[in-house]
N, C-alpha and C positions, 0 to 999 in steps of 0.2 A: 742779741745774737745777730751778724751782721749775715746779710744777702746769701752773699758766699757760703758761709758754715753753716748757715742753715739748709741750703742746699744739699751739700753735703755730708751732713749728718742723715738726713730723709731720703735721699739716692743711694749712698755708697754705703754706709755701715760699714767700712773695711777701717779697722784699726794698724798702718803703713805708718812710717816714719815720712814725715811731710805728705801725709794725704789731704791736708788744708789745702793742697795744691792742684788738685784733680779737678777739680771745676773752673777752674784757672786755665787748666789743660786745654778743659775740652772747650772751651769760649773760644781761644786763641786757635787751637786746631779747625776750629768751623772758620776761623776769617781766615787764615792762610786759606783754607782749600776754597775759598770762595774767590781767593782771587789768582790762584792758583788755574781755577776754573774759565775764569775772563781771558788770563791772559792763552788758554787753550781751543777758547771760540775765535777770537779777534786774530785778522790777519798782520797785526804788526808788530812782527818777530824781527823783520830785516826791513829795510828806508834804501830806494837809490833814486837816483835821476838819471834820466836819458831825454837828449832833443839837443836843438843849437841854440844860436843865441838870440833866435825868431821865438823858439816855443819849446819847452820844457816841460819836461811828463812826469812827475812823481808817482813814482811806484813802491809798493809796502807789501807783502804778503806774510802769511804763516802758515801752517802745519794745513791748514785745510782751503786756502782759498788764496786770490789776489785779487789785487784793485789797485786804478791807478787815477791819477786825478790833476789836473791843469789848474790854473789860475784863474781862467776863466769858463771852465767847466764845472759840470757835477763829477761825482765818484761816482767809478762803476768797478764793478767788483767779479769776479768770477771763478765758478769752483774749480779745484785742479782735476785733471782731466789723469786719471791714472794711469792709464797707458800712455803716459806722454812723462811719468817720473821716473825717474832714475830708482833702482831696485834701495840703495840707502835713503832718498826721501821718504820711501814706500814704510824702508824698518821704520823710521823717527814717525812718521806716524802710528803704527803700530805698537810702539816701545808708548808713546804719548798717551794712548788711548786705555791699552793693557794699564797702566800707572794711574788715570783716572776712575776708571773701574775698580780697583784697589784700594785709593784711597777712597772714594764713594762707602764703598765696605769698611776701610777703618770707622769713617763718621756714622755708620749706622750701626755698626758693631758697637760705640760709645753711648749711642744712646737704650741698645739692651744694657750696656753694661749701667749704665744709670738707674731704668729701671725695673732689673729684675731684681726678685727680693733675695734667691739663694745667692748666699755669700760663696759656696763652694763653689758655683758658676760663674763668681767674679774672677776667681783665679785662672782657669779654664779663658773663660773671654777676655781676660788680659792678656795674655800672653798670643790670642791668635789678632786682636787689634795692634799689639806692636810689631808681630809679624807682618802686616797687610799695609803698615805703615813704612817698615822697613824696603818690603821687597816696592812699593809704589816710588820711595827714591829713587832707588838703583835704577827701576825701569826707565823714569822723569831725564834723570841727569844720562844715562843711557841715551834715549831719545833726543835731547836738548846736542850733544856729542854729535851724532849721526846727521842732526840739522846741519849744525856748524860746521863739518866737514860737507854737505853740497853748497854751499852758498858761494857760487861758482862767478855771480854776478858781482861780487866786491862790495854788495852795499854794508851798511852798519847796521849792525844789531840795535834794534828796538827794546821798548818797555815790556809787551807783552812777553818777549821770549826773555827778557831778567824776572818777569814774573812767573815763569815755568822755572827756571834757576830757582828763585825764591820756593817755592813751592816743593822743590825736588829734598833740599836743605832743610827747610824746617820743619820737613818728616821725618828726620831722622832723631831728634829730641824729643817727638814726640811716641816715634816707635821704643827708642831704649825706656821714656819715663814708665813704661804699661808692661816692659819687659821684664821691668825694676820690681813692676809691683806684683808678677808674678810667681818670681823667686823670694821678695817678704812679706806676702801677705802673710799675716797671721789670723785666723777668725777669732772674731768676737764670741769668749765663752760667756752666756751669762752670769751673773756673780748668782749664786745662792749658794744655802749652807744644805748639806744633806742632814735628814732629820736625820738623830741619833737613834739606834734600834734600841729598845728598853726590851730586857731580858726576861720573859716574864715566866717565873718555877710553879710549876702548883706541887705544895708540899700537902701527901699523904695524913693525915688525922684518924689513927687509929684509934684515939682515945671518946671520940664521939659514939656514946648510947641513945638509943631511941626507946 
């Protein structure tokens, strides 16, 4: 029995049509949101340049901070000043944050759902991990929207903020597959046979003398 199905046999006990797939699921759901994650700390959503053709400044920021950096300097970095954003940088953060905390909740929600033993509990937490998965999209690609509309300065979008895109998107396959599994689950009856009742008469013997 390989890795996979043995896992799954021992965690889920849920009898679904492609449930050999749920460990699969939740592997691939821990890497998206882990970089999902990265590209939610690190400041390079947007790349521009400003200076002549003495000295040139590259600049990068994202959702929480900036930094800018020379040729022949270090990088220096610093956090945004919120009274100094614009009330839609303020949502994309907010929208960014709400969808982190979300999905954080779907991947711990994954792993009751792994290991708690009632099966009626798996239906029940299926269906509120596809929900926490679905609404962290909407928020992500929401939020990602909100960026892309202040980015006032012209520069190009960056890696980190395709990887908030990436992360917004590949919630949403993993909210419909738990959504899936909460409309077929079926539980596991166990097989047995009920014993048969044997009838048992006591017939009257009048004919017995002592």
């Amino acid at each position: 029995m390989g890795i996979m199905e043995s896992f799954k046999n021992k965690c889920f006990g849920l009898d679904v049509p492609g449930s050999k797939y749920i460990a699969g699921v939740v592997f691939l759901s821990f890497i998206c949101y882990f970089l999902q994650s990265l590209g939610l700390v690190t400041p390079y959503w947007v790349k521009y340049d400003q200076g002549s053709s003495l000295a040139t400044v590259g600049y990068f920021y994202g959702i929480w901070s900036e930094c800018s950096t020379t040729t022949s300097g270090p990088t220096a970095c610093v956090t945004w000043d919120s009274g100094s954003l614009t009330g839609t940088f303020r949502a994309a953060q907010a929208f960014e944050l709400l969808a982190f905390i979300f999905q954080t909740g779907a991947e711990v929600g994954m792993i009751i759902f792994a290991f708690h033993d009632s099966k009626k509990f798996h239906k029940v937490i299926a269906v509120v991990i596809g929900s926490l998965f679905l609404v962290s999209s909407v928020l992500t690609l929401m939020g990602a929207i909100l960026f892309s509309s202040d980015n006032s300065v012209g520069g190009s979008f960056s890696w980190a903020f395709g990887l908030s895109i990436f992360g917004g998107i590949t919630s949403v396959p993993f909210g419909l597959f738990f959504v899936y599994i909460f409309f077929i689950t079926k539980q596991r009856k166990d097989n047995y046979k009920k014993t048969p009742r044997v009838k048992v008469t006591f017939v009257k013997n009048t004919n017995l003398k002592f």
